[in-house]
CHARMM internal coordinates of N, CA and C (Angstrom, degrees):
IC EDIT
DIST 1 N 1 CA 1.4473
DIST 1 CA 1 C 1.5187
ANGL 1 N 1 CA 1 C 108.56
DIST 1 C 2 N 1.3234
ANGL 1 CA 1 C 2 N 109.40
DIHE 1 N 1 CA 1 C 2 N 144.25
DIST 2 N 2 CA 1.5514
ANGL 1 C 2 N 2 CA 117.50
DIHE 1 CA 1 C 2 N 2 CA -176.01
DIST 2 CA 2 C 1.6247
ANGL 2 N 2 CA 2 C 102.24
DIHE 1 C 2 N 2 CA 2 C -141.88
DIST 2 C 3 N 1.8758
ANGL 2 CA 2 C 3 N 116.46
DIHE 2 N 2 CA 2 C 3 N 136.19
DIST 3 N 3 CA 0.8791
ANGL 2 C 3 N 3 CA 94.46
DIHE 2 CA 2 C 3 N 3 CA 171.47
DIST 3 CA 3 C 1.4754
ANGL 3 N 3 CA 3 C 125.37
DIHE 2 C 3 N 3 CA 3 C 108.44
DIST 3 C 4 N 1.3895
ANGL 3 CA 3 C 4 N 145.40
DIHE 3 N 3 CA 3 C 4 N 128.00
DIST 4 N 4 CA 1.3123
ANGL 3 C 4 N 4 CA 149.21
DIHE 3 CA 3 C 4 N 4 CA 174.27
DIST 4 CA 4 C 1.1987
ANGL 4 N 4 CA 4 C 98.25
DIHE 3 C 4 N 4 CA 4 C -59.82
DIST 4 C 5 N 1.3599
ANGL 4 CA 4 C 5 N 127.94
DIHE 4 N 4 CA 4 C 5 N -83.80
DIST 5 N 5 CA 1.6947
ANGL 4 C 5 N 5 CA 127.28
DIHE 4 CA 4 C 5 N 5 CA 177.75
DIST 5 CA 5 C 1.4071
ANGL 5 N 5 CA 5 C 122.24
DIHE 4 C 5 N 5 CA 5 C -9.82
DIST 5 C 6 N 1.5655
ANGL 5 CA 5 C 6 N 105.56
DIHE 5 N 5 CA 5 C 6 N -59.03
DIST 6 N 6 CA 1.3744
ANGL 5 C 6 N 6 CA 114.56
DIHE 5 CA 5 C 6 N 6 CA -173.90
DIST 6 CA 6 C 1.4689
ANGL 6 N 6 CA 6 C 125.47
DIHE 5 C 6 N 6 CA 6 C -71.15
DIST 6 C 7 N 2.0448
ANGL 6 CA 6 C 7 N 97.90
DIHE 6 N 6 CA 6 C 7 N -35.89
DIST 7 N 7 CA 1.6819
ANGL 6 C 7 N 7 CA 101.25
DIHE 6 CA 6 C 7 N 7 CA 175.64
DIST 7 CA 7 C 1.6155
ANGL 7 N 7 CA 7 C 104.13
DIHE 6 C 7 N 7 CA 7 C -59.23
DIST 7 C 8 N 1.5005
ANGL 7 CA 7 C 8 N 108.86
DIHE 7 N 7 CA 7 C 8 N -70.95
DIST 8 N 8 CA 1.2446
ANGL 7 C 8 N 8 CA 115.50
DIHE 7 CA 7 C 8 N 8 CA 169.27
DIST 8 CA 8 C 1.6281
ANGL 8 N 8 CA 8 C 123.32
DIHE 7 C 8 N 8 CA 8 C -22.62
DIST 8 C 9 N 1.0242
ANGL 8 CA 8 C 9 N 123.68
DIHE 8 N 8 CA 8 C 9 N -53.27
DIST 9 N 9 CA 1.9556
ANGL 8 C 9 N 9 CA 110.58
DIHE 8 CA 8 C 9 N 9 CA 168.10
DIST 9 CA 9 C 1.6776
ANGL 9 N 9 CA 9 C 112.85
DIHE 8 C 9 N 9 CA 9 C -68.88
DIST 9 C 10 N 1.5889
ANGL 9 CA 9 C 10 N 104.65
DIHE 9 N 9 CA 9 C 10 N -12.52
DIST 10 N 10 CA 1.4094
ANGL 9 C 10 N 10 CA 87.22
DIHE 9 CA 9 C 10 N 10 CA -165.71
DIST 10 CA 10 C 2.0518
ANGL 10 N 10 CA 10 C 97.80
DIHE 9 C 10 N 10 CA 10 C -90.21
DIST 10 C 11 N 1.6820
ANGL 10 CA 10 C 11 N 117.65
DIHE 10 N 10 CA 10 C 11 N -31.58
DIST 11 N 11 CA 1.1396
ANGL 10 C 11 N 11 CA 136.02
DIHE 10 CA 10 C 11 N 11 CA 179.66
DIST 11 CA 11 C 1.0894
ANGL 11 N 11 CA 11 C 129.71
DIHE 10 C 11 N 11 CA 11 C -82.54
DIST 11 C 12 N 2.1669
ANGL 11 CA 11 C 12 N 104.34
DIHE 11 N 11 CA 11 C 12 N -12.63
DIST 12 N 12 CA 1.3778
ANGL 11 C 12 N 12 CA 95.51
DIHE 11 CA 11 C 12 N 12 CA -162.02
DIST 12 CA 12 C 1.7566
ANGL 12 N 12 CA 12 C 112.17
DIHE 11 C 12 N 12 CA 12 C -72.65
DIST 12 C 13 N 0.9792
ANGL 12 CA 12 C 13 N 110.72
DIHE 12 N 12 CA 12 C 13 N -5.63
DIST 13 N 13 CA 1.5858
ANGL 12 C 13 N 13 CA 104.82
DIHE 12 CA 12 C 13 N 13 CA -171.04
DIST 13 CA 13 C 1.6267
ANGL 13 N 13 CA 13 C 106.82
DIHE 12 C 13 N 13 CA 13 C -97.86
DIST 13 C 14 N 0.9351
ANGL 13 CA 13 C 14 N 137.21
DIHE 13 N 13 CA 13 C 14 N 5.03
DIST 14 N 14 CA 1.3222
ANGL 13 C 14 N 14 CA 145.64
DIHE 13 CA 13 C 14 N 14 CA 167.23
DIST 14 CA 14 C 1.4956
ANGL 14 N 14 CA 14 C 100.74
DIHE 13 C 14 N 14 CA 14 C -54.12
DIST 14 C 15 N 1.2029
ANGL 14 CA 14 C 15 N 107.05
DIHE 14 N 14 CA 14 C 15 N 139.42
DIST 15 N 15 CA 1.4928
ANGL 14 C 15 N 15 CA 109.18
DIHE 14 CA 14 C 15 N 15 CA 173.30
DIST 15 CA 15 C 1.9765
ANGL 15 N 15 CA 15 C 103.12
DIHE 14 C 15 N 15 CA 15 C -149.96
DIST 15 C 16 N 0.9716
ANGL 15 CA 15 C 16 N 97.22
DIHE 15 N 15 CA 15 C 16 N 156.59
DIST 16 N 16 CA 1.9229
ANGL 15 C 16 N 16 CA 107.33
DIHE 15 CA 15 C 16 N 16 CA -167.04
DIST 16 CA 16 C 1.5156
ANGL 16 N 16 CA 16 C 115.48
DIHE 15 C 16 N 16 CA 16 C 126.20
DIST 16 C 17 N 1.1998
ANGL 16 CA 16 C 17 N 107.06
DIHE 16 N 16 CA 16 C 17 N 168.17
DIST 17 N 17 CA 1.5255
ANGL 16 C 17 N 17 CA 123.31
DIHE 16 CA 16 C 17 N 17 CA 171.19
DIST 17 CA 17 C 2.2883
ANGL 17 N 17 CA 17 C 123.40
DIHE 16 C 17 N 17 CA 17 C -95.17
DIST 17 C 18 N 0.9635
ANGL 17 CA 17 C 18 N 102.08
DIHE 17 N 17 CA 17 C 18 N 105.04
DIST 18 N 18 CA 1.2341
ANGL 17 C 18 N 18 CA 105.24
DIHE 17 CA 17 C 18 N 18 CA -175.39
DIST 18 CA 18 C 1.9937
ANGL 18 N 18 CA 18 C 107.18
DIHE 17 C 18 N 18 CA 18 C -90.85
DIST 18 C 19 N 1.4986
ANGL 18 CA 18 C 19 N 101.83
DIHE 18 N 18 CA 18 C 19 N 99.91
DIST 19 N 19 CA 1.7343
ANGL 18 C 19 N 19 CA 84.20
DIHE 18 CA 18 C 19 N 19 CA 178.55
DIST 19 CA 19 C 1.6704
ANGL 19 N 19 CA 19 C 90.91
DIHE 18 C 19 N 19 CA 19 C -90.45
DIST 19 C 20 N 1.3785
ANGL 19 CA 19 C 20 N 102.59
DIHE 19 N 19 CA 19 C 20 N 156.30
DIST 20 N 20 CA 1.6908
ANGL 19 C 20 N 20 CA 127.75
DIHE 19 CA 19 C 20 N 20 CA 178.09
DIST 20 CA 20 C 1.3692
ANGL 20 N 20 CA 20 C 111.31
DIHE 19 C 20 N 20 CA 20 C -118.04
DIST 20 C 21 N 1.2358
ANGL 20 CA 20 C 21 N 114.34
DIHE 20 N 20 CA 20 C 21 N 138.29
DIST 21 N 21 CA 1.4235
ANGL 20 C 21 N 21 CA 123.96
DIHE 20 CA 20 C 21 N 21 CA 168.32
DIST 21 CA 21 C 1.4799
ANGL 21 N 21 CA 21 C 103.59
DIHE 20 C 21 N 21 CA 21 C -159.86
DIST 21 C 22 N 1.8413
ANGL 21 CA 21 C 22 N 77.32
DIHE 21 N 21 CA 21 C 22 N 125.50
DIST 22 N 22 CA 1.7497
ANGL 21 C 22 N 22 CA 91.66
DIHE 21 CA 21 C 22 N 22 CA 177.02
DIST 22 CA 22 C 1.2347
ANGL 22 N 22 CA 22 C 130.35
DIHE 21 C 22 N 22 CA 22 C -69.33
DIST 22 C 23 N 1.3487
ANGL 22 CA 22 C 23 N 136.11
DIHE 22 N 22 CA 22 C 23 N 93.40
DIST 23 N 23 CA 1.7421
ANGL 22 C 23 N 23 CA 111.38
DIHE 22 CA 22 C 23 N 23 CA -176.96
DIST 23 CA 23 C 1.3043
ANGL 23 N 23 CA 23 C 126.12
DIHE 22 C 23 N 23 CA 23 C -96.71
DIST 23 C 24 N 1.6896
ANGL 23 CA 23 C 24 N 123.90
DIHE 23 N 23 CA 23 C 24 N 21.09
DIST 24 N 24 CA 1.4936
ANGL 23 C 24 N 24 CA 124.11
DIHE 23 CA 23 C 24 N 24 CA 143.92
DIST 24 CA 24 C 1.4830
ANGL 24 N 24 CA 24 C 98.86
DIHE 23 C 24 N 24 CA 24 C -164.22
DIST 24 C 25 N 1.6484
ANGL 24 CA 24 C 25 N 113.65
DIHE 24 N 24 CA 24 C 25 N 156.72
DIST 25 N 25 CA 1.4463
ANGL 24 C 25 N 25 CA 123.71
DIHE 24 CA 24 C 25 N 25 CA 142.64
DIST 25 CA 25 C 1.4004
ANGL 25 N 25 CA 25 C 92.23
DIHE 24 C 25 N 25 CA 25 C -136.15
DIST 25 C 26 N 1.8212
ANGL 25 CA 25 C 26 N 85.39
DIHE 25 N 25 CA 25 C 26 N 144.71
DIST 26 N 26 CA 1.5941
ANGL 25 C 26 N 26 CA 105.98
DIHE 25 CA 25 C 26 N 26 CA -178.93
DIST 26 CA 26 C 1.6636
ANGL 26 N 26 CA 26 C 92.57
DIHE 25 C 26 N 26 CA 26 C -126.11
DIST 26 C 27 N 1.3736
ANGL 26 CA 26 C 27 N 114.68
DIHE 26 N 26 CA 26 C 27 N 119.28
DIST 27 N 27 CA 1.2200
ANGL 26 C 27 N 27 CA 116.41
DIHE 26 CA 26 C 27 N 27 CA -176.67
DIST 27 CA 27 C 2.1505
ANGL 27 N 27 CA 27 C 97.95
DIHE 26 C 27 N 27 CA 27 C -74.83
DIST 27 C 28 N 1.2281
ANGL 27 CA 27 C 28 N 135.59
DIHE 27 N 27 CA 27 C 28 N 106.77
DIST 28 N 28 CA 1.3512
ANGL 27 C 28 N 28 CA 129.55
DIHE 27 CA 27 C 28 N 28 CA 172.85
DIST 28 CA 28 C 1.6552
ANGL 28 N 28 CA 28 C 110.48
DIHE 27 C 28 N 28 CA 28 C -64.36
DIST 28 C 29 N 1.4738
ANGL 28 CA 28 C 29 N 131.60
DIHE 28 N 28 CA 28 C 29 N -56.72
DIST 29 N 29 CA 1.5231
ANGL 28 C 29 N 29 CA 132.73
DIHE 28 CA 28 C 29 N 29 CA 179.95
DIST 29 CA 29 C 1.4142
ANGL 29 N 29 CA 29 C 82.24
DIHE 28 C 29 N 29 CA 29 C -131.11
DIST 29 C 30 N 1.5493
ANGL 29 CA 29 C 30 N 104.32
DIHE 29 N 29 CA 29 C 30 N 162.84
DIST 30 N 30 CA 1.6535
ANGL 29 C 30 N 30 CA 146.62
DIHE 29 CA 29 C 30 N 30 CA 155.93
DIST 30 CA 30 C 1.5873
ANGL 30 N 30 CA 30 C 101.24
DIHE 29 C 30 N 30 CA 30 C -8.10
DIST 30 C 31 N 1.1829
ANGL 30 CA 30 C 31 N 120.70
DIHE 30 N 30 CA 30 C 31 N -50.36
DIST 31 N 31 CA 1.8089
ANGL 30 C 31 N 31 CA 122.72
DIHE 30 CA 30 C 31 N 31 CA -152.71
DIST 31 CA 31 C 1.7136
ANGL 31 N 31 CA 31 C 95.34
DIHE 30 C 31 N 31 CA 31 C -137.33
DIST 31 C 32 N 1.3675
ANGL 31 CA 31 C 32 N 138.37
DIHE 31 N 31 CA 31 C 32 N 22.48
DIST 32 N 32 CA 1.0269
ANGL 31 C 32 N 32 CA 131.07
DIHE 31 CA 31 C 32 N 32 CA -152.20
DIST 32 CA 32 C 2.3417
ANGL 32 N 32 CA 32 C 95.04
DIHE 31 C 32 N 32 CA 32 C -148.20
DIST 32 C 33 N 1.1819
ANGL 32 CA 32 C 33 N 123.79
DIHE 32 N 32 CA 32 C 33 N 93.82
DIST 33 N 33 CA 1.3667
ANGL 32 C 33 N 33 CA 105.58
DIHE 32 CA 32 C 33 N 33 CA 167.71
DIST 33 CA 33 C 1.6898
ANGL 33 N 33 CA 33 C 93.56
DIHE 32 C 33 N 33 CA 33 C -127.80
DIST 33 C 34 N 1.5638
ANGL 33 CA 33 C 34 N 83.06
DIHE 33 N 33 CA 33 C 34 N 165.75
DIST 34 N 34 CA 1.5887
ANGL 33 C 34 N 34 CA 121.85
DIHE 33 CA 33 C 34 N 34 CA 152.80
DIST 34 CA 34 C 1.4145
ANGL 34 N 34 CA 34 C 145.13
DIHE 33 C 34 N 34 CA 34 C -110.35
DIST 34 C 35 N 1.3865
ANGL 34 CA 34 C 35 N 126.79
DIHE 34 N 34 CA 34 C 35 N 99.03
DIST 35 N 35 CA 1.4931
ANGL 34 C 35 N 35 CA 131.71
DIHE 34 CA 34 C 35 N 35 CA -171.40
DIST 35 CA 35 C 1.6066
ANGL 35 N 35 CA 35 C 95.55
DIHE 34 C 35 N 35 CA 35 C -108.81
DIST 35 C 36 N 1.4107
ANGL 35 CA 35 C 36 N 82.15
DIHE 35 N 35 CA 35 C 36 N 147.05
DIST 36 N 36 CA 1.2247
ANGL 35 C 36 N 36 CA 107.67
DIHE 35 CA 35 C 36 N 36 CA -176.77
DIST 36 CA 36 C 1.8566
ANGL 36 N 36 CA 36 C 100.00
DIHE 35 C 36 N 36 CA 36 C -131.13
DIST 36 C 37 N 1.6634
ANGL 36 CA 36 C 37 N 112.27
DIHE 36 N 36 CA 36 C 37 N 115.97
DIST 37 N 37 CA 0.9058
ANGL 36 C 37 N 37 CA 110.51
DIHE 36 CA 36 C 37 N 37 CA 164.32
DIST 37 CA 37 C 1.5061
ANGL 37 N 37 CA 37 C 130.54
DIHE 36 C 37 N 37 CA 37 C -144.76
DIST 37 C 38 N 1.6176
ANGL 37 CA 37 C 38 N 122.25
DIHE 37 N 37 CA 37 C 38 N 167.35
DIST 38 N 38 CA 1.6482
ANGL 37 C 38 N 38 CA 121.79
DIHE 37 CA 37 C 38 N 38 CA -152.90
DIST 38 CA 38 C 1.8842
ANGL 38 N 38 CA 38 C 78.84
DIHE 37 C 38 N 38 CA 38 C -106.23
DIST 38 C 39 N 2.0248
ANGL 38 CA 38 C 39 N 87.89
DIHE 38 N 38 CA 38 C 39 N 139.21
DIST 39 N 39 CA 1.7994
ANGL 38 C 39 N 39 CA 96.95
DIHE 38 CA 38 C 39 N 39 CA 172.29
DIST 39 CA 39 C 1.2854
ANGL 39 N 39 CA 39 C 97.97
DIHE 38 C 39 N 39 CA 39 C -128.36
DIST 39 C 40 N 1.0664
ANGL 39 CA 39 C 40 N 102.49
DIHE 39 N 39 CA 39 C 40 N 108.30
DIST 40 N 40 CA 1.9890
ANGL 39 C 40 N 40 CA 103.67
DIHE 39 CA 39 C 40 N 40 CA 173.32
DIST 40 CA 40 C 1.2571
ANGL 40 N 40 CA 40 C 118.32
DIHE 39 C 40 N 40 CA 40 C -96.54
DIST 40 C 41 N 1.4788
ANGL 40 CA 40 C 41 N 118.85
DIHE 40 N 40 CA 40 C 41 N 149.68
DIST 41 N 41 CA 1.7545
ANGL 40 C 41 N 41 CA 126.94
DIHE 40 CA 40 C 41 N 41 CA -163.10
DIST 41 CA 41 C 1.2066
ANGL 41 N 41 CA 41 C 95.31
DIHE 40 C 41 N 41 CA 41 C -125.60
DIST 41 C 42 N 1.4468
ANGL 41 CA 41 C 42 N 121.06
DIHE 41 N 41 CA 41 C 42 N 63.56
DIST 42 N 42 CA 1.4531
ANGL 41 C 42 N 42 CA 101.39
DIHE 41 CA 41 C 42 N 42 CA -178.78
DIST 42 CA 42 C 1.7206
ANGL 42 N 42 CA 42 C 119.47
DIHE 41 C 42 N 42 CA 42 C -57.95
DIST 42 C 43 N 0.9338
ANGL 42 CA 42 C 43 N 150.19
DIHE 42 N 42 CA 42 C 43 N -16.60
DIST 43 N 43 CA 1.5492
ANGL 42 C 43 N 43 CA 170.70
DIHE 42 CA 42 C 43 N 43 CA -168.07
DIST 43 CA 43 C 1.8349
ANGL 43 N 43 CA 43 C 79.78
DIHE 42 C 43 N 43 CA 43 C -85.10
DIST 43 C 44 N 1.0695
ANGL 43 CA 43 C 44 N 132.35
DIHE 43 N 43 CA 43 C 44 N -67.69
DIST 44 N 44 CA 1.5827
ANGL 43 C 44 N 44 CA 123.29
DIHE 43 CA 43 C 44 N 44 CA 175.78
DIST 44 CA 44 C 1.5515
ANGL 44 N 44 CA 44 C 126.48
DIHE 43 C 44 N 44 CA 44 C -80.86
DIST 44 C 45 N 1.2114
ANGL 44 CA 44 C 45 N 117.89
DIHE 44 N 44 CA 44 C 45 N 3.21
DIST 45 N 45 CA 0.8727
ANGL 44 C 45 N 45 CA 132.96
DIHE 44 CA 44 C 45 N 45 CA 177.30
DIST 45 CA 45 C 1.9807
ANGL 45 N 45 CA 45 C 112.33
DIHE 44 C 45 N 45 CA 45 C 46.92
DIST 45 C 46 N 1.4706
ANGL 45 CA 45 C 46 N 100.61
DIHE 45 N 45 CA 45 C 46 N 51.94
DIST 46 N 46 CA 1.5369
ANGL 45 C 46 N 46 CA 123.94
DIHE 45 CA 45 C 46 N 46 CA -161.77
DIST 46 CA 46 C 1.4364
ANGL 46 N 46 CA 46 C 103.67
DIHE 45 C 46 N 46 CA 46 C -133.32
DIST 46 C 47 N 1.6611
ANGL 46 CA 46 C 47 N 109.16
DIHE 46 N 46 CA 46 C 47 N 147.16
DIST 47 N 47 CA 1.5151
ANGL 46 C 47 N 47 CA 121.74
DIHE 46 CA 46 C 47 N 47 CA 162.08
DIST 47 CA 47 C 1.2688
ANGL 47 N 47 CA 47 C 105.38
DIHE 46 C 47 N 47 CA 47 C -126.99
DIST 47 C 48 N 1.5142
ANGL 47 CA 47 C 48 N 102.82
DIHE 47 N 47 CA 47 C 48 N 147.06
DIST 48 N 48 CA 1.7912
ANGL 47 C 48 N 48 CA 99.79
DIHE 47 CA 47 C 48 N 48 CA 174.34
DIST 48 CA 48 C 1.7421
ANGL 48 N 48 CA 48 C 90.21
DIHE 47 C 48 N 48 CA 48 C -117.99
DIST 48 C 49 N 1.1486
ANGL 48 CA 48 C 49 N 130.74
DIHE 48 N 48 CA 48 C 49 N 142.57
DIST 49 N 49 CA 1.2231
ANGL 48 C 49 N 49 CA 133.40
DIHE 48 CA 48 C 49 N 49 CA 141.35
DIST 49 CA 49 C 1.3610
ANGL 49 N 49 CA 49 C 132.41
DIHE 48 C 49 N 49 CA 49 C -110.58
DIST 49 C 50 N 1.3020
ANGL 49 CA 49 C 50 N 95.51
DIHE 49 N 49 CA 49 C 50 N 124.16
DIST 50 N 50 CA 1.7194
ANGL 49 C 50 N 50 CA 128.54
DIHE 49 CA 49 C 50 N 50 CA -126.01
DIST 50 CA 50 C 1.7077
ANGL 50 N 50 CA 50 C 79.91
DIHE 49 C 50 N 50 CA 50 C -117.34
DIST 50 C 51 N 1.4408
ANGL 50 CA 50 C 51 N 109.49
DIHE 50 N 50 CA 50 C 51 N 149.29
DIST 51 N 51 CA 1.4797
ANGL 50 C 51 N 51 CA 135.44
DIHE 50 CA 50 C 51 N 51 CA -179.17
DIST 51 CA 51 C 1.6833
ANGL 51 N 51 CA 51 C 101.72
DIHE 50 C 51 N 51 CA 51 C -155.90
DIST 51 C 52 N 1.6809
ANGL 51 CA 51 C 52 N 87.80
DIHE 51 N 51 CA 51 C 52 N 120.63
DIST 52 N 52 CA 1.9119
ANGL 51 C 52 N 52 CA 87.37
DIHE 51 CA 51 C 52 N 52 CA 171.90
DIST 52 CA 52 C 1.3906
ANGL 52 N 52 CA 52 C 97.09
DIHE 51 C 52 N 52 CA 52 C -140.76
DIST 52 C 53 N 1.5969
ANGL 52 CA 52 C 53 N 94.84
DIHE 52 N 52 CA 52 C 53 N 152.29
DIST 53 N 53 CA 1.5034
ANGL 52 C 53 N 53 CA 114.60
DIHE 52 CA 52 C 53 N 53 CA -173.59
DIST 53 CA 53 C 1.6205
ANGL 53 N 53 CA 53 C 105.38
DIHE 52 C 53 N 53 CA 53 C -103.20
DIST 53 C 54 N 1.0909
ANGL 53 CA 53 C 54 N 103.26
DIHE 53 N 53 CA 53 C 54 N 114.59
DIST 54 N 54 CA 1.7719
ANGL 53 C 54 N 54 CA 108.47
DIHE 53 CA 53 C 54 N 54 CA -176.62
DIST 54 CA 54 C 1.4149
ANGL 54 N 54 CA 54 C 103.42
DIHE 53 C 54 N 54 CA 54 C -94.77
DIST 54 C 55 N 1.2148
ANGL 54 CA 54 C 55 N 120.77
DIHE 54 N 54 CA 54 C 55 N 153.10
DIST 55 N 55 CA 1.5741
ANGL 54 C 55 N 55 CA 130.96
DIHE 54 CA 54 C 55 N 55 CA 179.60
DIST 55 CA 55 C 1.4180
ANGL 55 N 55 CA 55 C 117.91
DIHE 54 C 55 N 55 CA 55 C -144.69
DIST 55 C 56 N 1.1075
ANGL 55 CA 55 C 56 N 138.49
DIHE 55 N 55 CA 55 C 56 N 85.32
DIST 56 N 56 CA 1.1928
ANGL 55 C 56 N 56 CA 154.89
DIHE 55 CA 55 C 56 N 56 CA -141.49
DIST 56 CA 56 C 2.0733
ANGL 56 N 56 CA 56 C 96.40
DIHE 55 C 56 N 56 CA 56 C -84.01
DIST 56 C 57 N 1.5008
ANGL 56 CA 56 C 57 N 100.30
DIHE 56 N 56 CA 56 C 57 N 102.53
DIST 57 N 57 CA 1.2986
ANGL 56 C 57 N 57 CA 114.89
DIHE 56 CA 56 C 57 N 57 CA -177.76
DIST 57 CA 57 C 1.8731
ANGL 57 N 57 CA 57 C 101.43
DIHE 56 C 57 N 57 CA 57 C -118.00
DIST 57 C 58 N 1.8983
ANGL 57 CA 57 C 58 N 92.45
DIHE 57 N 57 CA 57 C 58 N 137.59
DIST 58 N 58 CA 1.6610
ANGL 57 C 58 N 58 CA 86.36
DIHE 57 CA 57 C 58 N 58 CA 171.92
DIST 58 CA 58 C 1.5545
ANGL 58 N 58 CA 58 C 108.72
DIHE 57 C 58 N 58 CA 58 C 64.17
DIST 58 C 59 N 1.3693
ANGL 58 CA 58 C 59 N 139.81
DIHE 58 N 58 CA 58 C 59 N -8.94
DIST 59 N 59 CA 1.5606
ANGL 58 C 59 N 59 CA 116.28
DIHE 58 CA 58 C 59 N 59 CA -166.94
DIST 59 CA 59 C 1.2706
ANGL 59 N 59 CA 59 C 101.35
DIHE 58 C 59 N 59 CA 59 C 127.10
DIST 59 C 60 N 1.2364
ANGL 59 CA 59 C 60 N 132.59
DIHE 59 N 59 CA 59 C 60 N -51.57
DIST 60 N 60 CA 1.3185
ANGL 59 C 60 N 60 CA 151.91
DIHE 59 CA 59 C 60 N 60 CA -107.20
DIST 60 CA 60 C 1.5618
ANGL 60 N 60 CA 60 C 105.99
DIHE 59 C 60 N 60 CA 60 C -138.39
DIST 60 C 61 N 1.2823
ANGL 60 CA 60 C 61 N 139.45
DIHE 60 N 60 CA 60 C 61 N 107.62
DIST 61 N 61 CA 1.3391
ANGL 60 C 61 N 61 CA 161.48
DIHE 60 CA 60 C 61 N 61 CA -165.52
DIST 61 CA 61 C 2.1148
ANGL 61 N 61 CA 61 C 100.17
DIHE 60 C 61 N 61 CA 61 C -87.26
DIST 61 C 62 N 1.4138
ANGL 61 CA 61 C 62 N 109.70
DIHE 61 N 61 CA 61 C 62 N 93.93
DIST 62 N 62 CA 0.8630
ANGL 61 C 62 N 62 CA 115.12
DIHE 61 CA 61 C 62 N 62 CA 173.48
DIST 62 CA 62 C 1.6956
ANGL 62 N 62 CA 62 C 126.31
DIHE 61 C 62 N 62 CA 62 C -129.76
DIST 62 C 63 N 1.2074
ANGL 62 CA 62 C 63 N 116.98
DIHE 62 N 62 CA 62 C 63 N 147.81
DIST 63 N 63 CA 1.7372
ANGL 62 C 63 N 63 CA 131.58
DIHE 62 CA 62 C 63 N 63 CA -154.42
DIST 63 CA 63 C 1.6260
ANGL 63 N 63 CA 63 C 98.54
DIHE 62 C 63 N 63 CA 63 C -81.27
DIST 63 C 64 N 1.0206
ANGL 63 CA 63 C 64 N 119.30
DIHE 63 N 63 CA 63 C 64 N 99.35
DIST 64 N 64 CA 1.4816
ANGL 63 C 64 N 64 CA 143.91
DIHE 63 CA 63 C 64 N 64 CA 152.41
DIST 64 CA 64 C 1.2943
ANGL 64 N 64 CA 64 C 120.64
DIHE 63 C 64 N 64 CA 64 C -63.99
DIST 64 C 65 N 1.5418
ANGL 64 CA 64 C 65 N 113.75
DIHE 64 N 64 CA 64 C 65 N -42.85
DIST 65 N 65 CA 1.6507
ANGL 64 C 65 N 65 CA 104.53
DIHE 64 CA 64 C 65 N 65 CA -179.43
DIST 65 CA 65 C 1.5922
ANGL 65 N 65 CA 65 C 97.59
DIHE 64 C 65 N 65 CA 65 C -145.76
DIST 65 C 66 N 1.6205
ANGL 65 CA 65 C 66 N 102.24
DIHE 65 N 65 CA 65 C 66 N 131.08
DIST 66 N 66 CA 2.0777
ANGL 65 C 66 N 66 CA 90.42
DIHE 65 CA 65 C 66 N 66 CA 158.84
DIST 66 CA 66 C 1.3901
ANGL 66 N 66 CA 66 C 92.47
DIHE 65 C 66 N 66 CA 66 C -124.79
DIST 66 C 67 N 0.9503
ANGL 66 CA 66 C 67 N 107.83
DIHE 66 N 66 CA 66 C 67 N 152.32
DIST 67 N 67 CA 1.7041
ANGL 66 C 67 N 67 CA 137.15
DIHE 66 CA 66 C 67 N 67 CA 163.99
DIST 67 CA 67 C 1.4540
ANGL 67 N 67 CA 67 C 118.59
DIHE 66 C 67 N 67 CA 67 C -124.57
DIST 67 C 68 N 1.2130
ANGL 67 CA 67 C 68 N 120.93
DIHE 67 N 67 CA 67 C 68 N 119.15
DIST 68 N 68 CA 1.2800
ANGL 67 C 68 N 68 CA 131.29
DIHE 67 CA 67 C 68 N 68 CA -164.21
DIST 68 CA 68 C 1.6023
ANGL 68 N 68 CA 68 C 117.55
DIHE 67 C 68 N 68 CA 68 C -126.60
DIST 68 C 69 N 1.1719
ANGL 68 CA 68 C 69 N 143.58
DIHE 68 N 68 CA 68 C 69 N 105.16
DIST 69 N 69 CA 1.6614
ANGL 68 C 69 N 69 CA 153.52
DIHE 68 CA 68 C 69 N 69 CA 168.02
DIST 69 CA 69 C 1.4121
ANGL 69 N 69 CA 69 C 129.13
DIHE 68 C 69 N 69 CA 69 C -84.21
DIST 69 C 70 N 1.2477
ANGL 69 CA 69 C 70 N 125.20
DIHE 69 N 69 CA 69 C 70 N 106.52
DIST 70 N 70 CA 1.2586
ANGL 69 C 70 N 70 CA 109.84
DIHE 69 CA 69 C 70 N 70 CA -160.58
DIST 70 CA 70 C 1.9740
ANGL 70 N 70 CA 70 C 104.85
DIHE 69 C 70 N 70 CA 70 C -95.04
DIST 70 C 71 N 1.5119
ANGL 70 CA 70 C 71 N 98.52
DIHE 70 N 70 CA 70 C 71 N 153.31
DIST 71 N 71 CA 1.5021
ANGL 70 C 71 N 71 CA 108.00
DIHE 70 CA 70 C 71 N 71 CA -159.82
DIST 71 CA 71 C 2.0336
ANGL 71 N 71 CA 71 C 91.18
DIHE 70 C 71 N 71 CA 71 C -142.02
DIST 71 C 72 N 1.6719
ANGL 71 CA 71 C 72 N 82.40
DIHE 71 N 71 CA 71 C 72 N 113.32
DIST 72 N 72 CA 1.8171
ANGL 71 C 72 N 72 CA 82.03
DIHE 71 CA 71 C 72 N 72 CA 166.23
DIST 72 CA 72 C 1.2616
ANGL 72 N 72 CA 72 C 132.23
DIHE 71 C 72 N 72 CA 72 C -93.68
DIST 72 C 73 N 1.3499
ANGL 72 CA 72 C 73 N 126.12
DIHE 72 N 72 CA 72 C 73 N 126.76
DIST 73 N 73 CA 1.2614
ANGL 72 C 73 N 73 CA 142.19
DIHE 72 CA 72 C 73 N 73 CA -162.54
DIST 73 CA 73 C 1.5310
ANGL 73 N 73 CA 73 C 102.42
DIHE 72 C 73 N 73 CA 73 C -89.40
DIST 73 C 74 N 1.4116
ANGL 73 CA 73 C 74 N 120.27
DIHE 73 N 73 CA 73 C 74 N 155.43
DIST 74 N 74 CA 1.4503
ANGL 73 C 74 N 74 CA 135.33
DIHE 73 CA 73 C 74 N 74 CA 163.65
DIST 74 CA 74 C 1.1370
ANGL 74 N 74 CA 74 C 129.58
DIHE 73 C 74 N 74 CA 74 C -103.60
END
COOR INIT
IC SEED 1 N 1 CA 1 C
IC BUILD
């Protein structure tokens, strides 16, 4: 997927509450971090733990990669 258009047709029908909490960024170089954060579905009773690679373009700290694992909660 590339693109607002494309996330958007692929997400737009998703419906629920995703709470987020970050539990690390490790900046690796100057323009280069790693966050690592927990997405809970309570309505699905689901966690994804989510890792994104930020790349700091122009000023501006932007998401290059997410990777997401899903983990069921009780």
């Amino acid at each position: 997927m590339k693109g607002k258009e494309a996330l958007a047709k692929l997400w737009g029908g998703v419906t629920g509450t995703a709470l987020r909490t970050i539990k690390s960024v490790e900046i690796v170089a100057p323009d280069i971090a790693v966050v690592r954060v927990n997405a809970d579905f309570p309505e699905y009773k689901s966690r994804l733990l989510e890792t994104y690679l930020l790349i700091k373009d122009d000023g501006q700290w932007r998401i290059r990669v997410h990777q997401a694992v899903t983990v069921q909660v009780q």
